[in-house]
N, CA, C and O atoms as a MOPAC input file, in Angstrom:
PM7 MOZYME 1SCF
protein

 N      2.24600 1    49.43600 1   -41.38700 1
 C      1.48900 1    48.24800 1   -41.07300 1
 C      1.19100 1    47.43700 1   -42.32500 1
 O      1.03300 1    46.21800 1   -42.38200 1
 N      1.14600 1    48.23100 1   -43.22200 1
 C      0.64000 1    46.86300 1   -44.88900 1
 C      2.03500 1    46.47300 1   -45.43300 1
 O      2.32400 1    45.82700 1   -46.44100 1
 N      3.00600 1    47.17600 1   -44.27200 1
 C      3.80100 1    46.35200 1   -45.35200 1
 C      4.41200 1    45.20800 1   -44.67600 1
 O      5.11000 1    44.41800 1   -45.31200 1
 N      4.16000 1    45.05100 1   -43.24900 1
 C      4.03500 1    44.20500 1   -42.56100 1
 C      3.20400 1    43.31800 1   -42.70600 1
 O      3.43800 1    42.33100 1   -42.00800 1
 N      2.18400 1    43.24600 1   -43.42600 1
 C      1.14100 1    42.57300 1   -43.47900 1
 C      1.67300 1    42.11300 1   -45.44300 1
 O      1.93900 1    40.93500 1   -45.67900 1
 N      1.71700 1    42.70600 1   -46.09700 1
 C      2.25300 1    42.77400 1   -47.42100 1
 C      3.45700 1    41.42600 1   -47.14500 1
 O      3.40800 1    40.35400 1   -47.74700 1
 N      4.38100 1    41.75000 1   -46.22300 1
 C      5.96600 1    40.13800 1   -45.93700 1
 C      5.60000 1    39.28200 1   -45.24500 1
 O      6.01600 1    38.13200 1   -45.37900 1
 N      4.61500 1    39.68000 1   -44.21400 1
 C      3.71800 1    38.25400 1   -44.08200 1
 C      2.66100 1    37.29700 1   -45.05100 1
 O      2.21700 1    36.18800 1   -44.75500 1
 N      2.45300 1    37.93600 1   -46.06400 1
 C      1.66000 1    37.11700 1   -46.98900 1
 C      2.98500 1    36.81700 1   -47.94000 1
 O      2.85100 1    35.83400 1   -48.66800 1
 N      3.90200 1    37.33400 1   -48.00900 1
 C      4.90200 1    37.06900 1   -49.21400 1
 C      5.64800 1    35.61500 1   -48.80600 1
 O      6.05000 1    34.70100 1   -49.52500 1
 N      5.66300 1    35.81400 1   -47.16300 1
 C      6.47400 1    34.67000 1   -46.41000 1
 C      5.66500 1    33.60200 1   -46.38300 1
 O      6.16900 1    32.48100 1   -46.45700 1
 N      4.20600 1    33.77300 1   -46.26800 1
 C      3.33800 1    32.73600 1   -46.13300 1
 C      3.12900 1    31.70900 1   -47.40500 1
 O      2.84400 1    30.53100 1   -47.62000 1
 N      3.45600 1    32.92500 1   -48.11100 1
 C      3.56900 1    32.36700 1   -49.57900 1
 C      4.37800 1    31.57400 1   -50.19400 1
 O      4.25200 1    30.46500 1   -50.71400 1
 N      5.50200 1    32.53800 1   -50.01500 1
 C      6.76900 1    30.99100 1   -50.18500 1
 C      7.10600 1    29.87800 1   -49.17800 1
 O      7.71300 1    28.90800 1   -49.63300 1
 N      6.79200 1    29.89000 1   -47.86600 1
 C      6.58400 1    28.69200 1   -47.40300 1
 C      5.75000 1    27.70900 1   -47.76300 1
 O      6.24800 1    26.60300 1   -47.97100 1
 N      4.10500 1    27.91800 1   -47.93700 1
 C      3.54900 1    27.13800 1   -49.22200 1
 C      4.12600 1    26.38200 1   -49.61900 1
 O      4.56400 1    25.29400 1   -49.24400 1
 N      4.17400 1    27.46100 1   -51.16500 1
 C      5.09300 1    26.96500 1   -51.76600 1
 C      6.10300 1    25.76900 1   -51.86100 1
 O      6.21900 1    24.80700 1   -52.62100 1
 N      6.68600 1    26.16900 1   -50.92700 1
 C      8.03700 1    25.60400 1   -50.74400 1
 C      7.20800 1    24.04300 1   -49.95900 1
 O      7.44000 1    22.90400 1   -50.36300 1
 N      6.77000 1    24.19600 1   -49.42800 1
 C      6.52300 1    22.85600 1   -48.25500 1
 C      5.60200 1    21.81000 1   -49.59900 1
 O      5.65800 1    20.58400 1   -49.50100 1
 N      4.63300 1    22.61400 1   -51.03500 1
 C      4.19000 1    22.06000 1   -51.85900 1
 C      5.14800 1    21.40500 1   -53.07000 1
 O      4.91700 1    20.45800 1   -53.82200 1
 N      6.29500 1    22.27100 1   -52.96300 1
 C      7.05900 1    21.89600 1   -53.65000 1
 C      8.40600 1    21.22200 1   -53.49000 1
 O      8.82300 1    20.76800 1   -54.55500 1
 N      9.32200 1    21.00400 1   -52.28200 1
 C      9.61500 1    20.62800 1   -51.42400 1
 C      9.87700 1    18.73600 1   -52.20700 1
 O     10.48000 1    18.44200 1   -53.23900 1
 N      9.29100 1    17.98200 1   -51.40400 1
 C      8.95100 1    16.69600 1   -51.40800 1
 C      9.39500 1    16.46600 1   -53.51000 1
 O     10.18800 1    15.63500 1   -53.95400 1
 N      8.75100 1    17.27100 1   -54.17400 1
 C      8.28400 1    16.79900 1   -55.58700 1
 C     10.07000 1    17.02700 1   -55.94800 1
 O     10.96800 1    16.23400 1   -56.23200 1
 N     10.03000 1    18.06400 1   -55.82300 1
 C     11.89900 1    18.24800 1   -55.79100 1
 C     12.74800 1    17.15900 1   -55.08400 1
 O     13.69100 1    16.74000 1   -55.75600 1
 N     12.67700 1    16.93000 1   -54.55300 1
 C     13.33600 1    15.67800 1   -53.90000 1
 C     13.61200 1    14.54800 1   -54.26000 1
 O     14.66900 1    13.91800 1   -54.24400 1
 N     12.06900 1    14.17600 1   -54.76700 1
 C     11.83800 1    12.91200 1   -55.76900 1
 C     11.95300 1    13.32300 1   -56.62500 1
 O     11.84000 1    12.29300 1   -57.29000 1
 N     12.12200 1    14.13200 1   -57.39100 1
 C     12.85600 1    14.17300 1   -58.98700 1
 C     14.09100 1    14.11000 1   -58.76600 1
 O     14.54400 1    13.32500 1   -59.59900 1
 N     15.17600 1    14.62100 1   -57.89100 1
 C     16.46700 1    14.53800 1   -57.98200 1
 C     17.11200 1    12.84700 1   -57.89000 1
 O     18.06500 1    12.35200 1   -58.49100 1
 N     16.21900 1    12.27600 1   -56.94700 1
 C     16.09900 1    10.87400 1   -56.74100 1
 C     16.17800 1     9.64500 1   -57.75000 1
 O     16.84800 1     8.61700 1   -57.65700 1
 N     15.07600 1    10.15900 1   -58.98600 1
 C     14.59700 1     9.80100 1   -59.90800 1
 C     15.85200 1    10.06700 1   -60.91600 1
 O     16.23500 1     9.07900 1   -61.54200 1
 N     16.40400 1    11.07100 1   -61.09800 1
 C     16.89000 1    11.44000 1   -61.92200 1
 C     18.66500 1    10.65900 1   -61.42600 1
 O     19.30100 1    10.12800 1   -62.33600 1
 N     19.25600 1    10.68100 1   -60.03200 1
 C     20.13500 1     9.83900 1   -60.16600 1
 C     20.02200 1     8.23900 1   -60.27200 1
 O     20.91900 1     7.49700 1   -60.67200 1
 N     18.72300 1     7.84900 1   -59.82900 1
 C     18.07200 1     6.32200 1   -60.72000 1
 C     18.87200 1     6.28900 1   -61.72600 1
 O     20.01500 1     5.85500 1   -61.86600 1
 N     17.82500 1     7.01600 1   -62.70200 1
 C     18.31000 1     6.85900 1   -64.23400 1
 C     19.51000 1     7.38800 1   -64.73500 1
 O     19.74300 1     7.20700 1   -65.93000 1
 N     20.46300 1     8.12200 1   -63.91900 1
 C     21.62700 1     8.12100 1   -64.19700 1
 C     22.74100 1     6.78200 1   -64.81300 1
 O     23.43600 1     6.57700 1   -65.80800 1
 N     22.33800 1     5.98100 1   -63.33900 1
 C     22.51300 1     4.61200 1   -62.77700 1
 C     22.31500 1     3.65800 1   -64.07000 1
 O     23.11600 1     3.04000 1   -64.77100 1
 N     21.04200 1     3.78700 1   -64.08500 1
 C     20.07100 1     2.80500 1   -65.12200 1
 C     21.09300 1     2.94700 1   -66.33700 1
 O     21.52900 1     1.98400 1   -66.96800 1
 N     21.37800 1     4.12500 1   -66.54900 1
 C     21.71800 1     4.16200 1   -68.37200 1
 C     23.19200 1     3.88400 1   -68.44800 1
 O     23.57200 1     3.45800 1   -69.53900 1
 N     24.37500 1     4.08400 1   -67.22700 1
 C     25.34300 1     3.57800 1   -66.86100 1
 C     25.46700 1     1.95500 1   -67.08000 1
 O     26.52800 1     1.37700 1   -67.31700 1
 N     24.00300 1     1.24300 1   -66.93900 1
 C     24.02900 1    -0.55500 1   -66.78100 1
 C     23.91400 1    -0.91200 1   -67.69700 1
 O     24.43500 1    -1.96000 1   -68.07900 1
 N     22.68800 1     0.33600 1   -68.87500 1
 C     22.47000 1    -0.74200 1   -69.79400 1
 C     23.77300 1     0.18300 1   -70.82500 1
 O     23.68300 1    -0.13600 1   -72.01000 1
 N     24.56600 1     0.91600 1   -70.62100 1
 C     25.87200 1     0.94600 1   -71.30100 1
 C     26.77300 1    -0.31500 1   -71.21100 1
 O     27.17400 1    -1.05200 1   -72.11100 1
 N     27.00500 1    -0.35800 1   -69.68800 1
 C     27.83300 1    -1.93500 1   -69.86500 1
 C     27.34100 1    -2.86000 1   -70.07000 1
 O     28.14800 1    -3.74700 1   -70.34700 1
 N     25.88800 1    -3.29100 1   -70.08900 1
 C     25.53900 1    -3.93300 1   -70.47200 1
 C     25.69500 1    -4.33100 1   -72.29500 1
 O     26.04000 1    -5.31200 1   -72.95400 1
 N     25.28400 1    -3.13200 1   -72.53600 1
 C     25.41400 1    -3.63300 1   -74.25100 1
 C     27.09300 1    -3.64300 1   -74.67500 1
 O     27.59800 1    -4.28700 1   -75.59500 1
 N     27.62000 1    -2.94100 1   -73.93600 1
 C     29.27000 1    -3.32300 1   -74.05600 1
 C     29.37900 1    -5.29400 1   -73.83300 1
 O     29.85100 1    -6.01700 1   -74.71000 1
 N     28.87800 1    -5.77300 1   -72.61000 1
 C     29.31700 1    -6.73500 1   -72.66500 1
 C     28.21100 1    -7.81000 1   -73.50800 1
 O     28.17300 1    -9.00800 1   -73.79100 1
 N     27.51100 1    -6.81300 1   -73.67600 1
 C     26.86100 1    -8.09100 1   -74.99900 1
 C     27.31800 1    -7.84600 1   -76.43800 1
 O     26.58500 1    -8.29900 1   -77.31700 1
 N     28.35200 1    -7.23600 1   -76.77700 1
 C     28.96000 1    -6.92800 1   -78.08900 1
 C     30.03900 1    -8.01000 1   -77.87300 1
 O     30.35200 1    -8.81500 1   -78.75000 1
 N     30.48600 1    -7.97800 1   -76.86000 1
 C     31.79800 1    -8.75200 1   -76.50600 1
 C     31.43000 1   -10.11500 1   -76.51000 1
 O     32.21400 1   -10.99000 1   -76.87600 1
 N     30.01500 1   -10.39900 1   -76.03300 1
 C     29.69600 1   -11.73400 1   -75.96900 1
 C     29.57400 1   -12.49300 1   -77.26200 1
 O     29.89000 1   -13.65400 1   -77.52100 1
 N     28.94700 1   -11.39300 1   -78.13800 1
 C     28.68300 1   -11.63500 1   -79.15800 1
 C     29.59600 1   -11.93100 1   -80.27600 1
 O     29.27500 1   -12.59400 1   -81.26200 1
 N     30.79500 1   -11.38200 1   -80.06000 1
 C     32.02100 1   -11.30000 1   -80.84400 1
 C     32.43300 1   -12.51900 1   -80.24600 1
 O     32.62800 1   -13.33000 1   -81.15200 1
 N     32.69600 1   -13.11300 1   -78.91800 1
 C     33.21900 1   -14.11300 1   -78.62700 1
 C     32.16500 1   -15.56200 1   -79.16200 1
 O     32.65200 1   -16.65800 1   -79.43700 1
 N     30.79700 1   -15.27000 1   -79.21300 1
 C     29.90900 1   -16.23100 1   -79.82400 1
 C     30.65300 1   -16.54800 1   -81.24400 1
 O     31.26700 1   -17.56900 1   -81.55200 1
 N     30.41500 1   -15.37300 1   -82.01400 1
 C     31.29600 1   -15.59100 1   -83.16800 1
 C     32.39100 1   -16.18500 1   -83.77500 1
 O     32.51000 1   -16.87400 1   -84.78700 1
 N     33.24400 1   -15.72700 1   -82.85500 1
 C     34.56800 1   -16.82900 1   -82.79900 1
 C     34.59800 1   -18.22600 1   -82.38500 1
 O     35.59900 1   -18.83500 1   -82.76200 1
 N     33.72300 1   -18.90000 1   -81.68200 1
 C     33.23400 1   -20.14100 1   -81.02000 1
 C     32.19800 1   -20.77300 1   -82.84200 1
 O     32.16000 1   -21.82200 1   -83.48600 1
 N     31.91400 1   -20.16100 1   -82.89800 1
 C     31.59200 1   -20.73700 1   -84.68400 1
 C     32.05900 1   -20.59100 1   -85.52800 1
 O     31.50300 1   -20.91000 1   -86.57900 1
 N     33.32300 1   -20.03500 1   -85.52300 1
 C     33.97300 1   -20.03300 1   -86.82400 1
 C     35.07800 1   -20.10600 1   -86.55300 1
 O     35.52900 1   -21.08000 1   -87.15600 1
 N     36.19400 1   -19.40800 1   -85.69600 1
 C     37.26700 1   -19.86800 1   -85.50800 1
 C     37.87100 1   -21.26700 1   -84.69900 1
 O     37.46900 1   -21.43800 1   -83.54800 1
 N     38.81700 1   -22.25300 1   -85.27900 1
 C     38.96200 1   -23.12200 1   -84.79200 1
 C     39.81800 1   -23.14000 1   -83.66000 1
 O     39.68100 1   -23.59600 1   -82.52500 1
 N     40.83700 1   -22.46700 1   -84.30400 1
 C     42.06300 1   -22.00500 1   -83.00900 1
 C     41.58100 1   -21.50300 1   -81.96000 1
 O     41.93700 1   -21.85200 1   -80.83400 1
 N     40.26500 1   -20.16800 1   -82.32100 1
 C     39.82500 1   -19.86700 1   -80.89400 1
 C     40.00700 1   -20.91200 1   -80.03800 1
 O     40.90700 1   -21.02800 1   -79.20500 1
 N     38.51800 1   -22.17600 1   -80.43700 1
 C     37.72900 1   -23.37800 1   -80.01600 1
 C     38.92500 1   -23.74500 1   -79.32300 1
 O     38.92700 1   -23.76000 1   -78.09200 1
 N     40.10900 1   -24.09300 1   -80.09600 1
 C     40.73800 1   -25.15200 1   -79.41600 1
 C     41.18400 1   -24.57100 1   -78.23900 1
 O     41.01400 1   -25.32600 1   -77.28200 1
 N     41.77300 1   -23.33800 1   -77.91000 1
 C     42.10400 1   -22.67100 1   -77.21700 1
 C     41.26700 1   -22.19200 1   -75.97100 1
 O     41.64700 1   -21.46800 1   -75.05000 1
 N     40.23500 1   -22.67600 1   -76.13500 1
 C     39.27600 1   -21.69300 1   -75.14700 1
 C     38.87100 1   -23.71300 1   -74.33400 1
 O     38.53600 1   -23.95300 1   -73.17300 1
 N     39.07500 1   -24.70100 1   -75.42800 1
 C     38.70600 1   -26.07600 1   -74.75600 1
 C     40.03100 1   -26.54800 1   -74.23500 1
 O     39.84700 1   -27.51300 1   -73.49300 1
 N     41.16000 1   -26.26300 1   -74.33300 1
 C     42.65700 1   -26.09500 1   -73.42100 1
 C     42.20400 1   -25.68100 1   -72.33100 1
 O     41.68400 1   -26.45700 1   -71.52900 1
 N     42.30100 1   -24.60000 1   -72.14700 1
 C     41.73100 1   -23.75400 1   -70.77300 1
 C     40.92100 1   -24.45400 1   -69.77000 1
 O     41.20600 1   -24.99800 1   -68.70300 1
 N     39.89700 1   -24.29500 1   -70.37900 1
 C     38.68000 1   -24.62500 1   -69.45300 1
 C     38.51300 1   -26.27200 1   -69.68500 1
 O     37.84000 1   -26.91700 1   -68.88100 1
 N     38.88100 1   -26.64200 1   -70.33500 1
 C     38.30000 1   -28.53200 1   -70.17000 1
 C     39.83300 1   -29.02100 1   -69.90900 1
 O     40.03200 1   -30.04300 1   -69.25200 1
 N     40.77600 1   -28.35200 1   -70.37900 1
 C     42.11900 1   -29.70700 1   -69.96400 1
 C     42.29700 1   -30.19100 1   -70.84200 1
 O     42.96300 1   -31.21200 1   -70.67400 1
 N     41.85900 1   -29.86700 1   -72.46100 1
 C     42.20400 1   -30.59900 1   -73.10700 1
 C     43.41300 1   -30.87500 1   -73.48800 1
 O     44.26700 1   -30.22300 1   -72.88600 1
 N     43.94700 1   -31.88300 1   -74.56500 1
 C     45.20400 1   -31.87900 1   -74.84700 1
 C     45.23200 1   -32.91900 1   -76.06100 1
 O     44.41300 1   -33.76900 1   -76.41200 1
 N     46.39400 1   -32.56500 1   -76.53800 1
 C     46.30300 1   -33.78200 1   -78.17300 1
 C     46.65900 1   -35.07900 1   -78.47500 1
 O     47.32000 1   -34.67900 1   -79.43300 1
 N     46.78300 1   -36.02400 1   -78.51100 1
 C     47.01600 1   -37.26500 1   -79.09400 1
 C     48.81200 1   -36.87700 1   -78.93100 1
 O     49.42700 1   -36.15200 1   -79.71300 1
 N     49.32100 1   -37.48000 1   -77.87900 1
 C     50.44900 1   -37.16200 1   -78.49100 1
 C     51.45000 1   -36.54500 1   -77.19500 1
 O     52.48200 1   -37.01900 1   -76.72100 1
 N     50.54000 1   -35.04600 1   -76.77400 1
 C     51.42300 1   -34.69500 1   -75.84400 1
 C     51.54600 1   -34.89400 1   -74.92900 1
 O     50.77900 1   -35.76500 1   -74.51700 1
 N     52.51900 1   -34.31900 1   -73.91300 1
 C     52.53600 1   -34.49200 1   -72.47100 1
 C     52.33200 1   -33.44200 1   -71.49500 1
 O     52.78100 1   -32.29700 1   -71.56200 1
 N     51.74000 1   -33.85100 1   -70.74600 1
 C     50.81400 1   -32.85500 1   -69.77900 1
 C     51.92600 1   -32.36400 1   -68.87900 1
 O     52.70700 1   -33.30000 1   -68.70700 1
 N     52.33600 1   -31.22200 1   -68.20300 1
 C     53.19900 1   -31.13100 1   -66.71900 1
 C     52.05200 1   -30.37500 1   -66.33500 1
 O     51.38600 1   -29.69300 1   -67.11300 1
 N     51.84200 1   -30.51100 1   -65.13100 1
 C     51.63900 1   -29.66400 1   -63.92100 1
 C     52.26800 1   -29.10700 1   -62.80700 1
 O     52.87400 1   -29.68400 1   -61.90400 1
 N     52.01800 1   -27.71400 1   -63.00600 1
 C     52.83600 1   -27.11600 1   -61.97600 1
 C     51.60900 1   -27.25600 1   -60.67400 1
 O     50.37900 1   -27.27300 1   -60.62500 1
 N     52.72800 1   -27.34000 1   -59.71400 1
 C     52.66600 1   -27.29300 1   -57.93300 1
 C     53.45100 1   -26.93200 1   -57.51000 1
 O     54.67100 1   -27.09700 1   -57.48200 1
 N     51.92800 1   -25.72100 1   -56.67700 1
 C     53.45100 1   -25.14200 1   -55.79400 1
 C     53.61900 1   -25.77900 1   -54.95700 1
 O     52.89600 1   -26.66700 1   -54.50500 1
 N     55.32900 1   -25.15000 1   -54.37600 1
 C     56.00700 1   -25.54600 1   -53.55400 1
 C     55.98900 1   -25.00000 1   -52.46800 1
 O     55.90000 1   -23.77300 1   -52.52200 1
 N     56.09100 1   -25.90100 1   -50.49500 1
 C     55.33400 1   -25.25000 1   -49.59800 1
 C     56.51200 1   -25.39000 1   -48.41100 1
 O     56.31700 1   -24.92100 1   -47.29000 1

């Protein structure tokens, strides 16, 4: 009989337990793939602010970049040349 009484307090015990501890476990695992996440962003993040930064750089000092990056995106073109545009064909 006590030792019946002995695995009923052992069981009572780790259910406790468990139902106190339970929930807190849960939210730490939670927490912890958060900040998995988190430190994944601000990795690419500072990746793409090195890159930004390197490309800032080149926008003040290199000219060829400049000219090259105002081709592209504005259309520019020089005194001189001639533009083609391609279209497609339908």
């Amino acid at each position: 009989m006590a030792k019946k009484i002995n695995r009923s307090k052992i069981i009572l015990v780790m259910a406790v337990l468990l139902i106190i501890f339970l929930p807190s476990l849960a939210r730490y695992q939670e927490l912890k793939v958060k900040n998995n996440r988190l430190e994944e962003r601000i990795n690419f993040l500072g990746k793409e602010n090195k890159r930004l930064e390197e490309e800032k750089l080149r926008l003040e000092t290199d000219i060829t970049y400049i000219e090259k990056k105002a081709r592209e995106k504005l259309g520019v073109v020089r005194k001189g040349e001639i533009v083609l545009k391609d279209t497609p064909q339908q």
